[in-house]
C-alpha positions as CSV (number, residue, x, y, z in Angstrom):
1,X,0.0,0.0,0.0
2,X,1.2,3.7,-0.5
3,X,0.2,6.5,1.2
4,X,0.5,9.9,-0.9
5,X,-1.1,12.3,1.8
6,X,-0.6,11.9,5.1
7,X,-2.1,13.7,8.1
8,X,-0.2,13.9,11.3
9,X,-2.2,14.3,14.2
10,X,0.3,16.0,16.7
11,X,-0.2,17.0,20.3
12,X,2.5,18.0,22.9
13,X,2.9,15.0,24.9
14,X,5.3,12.4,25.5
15,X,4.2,10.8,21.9
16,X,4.7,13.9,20.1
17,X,8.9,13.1,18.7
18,X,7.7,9.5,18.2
19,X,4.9,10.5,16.0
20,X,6.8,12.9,13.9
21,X,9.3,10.2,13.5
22,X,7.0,8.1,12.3
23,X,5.4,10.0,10.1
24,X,8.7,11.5,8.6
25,X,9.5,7.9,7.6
26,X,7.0,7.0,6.5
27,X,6.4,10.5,3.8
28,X,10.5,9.8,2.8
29,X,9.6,5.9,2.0
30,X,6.2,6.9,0.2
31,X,7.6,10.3,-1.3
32,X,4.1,11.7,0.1
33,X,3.5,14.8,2.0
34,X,2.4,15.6,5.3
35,X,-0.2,17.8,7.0
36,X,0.6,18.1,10.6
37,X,-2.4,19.2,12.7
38,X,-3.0,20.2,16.2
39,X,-6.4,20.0,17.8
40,X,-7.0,22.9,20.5
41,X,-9.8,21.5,22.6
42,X,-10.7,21.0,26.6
43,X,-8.8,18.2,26.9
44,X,-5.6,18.6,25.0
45,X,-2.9,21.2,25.3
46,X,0.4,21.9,27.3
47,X,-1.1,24.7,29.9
48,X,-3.3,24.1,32.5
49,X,-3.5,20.1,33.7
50,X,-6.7,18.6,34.8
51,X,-5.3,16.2,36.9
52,X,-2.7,18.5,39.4
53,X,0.3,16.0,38.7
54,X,-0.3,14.4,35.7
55,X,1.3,14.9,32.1
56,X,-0.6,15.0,28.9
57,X,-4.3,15.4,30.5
58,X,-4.2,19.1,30.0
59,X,-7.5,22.1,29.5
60,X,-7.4,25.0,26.7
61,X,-9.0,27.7,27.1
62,X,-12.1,27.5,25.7
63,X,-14.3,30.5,23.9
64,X,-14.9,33.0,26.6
65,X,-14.1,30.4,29.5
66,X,-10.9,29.3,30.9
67,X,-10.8,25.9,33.3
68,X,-8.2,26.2,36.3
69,X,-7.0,23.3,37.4
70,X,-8.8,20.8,39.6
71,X,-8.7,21.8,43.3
72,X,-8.5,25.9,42.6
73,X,-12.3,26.3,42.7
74,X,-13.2,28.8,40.2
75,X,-13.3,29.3,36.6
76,X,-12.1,32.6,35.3
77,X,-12.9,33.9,32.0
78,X,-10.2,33.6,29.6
79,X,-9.6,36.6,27.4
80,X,-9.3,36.6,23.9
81,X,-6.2,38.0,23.7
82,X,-5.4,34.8,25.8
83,X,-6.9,32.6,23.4
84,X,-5.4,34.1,20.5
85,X,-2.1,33.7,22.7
86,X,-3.0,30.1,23.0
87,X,-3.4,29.3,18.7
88,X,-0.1,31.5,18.3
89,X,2.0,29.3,20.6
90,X,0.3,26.3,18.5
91,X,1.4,27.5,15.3
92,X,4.7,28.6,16.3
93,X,5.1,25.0,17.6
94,X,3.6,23.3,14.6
95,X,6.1,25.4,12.5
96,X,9.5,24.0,13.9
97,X,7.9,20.7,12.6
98,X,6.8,21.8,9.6
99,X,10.5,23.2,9.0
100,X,12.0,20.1,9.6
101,X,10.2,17.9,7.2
102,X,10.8,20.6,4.6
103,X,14.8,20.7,5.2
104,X,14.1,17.0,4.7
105,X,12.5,17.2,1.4
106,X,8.9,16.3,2.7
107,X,6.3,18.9,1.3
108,X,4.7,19.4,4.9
109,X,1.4,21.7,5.7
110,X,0.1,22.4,9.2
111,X,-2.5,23.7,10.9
112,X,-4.1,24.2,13.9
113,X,-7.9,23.2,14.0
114,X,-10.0,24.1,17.3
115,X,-12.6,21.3,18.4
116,X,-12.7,18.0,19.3
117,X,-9.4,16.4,18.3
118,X,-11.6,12.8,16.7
119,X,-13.9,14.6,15.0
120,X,-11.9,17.2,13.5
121,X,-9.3,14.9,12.3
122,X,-11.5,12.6,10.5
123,X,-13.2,15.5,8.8
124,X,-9.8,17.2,7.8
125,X,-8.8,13.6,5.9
126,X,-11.8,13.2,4.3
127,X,-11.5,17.1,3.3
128,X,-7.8,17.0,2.1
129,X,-8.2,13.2,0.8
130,X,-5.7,11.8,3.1
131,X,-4.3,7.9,2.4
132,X,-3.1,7.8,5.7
133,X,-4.0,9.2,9.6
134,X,-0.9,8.9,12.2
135,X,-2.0,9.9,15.8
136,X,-0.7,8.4,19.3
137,X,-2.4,6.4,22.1
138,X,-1.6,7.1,25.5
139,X,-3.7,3.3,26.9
140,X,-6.1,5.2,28.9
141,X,-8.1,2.6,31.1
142,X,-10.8,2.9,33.5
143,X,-11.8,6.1,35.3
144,X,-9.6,8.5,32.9
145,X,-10.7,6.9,29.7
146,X,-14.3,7.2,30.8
147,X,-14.0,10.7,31.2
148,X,-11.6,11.6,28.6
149,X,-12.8,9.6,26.0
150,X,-10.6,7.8,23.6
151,X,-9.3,10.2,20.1
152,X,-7.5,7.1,18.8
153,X,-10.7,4.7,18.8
154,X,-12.9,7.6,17.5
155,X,-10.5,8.0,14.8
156,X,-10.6,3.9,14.3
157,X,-14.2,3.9,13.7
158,X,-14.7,7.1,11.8
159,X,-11.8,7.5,9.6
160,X,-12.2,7.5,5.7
161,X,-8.7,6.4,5.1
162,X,-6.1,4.0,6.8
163,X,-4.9,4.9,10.6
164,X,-1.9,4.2,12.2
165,X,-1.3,4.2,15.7
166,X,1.8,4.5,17.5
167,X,1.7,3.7,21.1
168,X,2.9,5.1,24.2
169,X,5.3,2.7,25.8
């Protein structure tokens, strides 16, 4: 099978080098291109965590409403001038990938899309007519998958092209 057009879905967690990785390998061995894509939602992002402690459970801010973390007691509005602050940082990050597929002779697109990570990302492949999804699985069980829900399985059921998953380990 060869994959022509390949979206990347990136987040900043512990995943996030392994991903790129993989989908850098797999663009040089298919001579395809890459969209990377990062979803700003509730439940993703490198700012705020929802679990005080834990890595890669994180809150945006959300339009007009920011989430503190757990325990603070309040939720503050978030201004847009934060939020704007927020997609900035996200595109500035999603650049220094972009730039190093190009050096490597991968034509690479990104953007940043704001909404539920699952849904968005199977929309944007059937959009751009994507071969190929690459996202990461963090093995959520119990409790936290519950209430986070599971991107990778909604993207399993619901995508219009081939997925592959690489785990965290």
């Amino acid at each position: 099978m060869t994959f022509k057009r390949i979206l990347v879905g990136i987040d900043r967690s512990t995943l996030e080098t392994k991903i790129f990785e993989q989908a850098i390998n797999l663009a040089q061995t298919n001579s395809a291109e890459l969209k990377l894509v990062h979803c700003l939602n509730q439940l993703s992002g490198p700012d705020m965590p929802l679990i005080p402690g834990s890595t890669g459970i994180n809150w945006y801010p959300t339009t007009g409403i920011g989430l503190q973390p757990v325990g603070t007691g309040n939720l503050d509005p978030v201004s847009p001038d934060a939020w704007r602050q927020t997609i900035e940082n996200a595109e500035v990050w999603l650049q220094d990938y972009a730039q190093q597929a190009i050096a490597q002779g991968i034509p690479t697109a990104h953007t940043c899309q704001v909404g539920d990570p699952g849904s968005e990302l199977c929309q944007l492949a059937r959009d751009w007519s994507a071969d190929l999804i690459i996202i990461g699985r963090r093995g959520y069980r119990g409790l936290t998958e519950a209430l986070l829900g599971s991107v990778s399985n909604h993207i399993v059921h619901h995508a219009p092209c081939s997925v592959l998953i690489v785990q965290d380990t």
